[in-house]
N, C-alpha and C positions, 0 to 999 in steps of 0.2 A: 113805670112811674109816670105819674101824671102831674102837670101844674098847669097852675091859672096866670093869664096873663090877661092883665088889665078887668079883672073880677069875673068876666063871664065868658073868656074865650079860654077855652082849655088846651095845653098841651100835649100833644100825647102822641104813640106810635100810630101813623097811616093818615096824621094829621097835616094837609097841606099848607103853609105859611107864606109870606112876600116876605124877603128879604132887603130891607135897602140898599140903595146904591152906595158904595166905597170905591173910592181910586176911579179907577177907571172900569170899574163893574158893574154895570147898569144894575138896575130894581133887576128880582129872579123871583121866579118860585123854586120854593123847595120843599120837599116832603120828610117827615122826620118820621126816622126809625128809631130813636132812642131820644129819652130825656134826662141830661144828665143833672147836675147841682148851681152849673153855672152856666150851660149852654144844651145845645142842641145837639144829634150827628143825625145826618141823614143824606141826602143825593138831590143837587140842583136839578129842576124837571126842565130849565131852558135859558138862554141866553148863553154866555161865552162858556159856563163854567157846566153847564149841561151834562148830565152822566158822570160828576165827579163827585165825591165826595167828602163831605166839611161838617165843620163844629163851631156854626156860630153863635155868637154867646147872643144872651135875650134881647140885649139894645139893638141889637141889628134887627130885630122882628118888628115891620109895620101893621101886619095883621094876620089875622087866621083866615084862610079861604074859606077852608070847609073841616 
C-alpha cells in the first residue's frame, strides 16, 4: 500500500524517510517496510534506535529521502 505525503512524496515499502526528533531521540532515518492506515513500520537505519524496529505514525515524518 502506498500514500502520499504532502502531495508529491510517496509512501511506500524500500522508501527511506527522516524521522523527527522526540524526547530524547534525535532526528533518524528510517526505512519503511510497510504502510499501514495511520502510521508506518519499518527499521531505524541510525542513531540510538538503529536496527530496531517501530510504527511511527505520519506527524513524526519530516521528509522522504529517497
Amino acid at each position: 500500500m502506498a500514500r502520499e505525503l504532502n502531495d508529491q512524496q510517496k509512501l511506500a515499502p524500500g522508501v527511506r524517510i527522516v524521522i523527527r526528533a522526540i524526547d530524547d531521540i534525535p532526528e533518524h532515518m528510517f526505512k519503511i517496510d510497510e504502510v499501514y492506515e495511520d502510521c508506518v513500520g519499518g527499521y531505524s537505519l541510525n542513531g540510538p534506535l538503529a536496527g530496531e524496529y517501530g510504527e511511527p505514525e505520519f506527524d513524526l515524518i519530516l521528509r522522504v529521502v529517497d
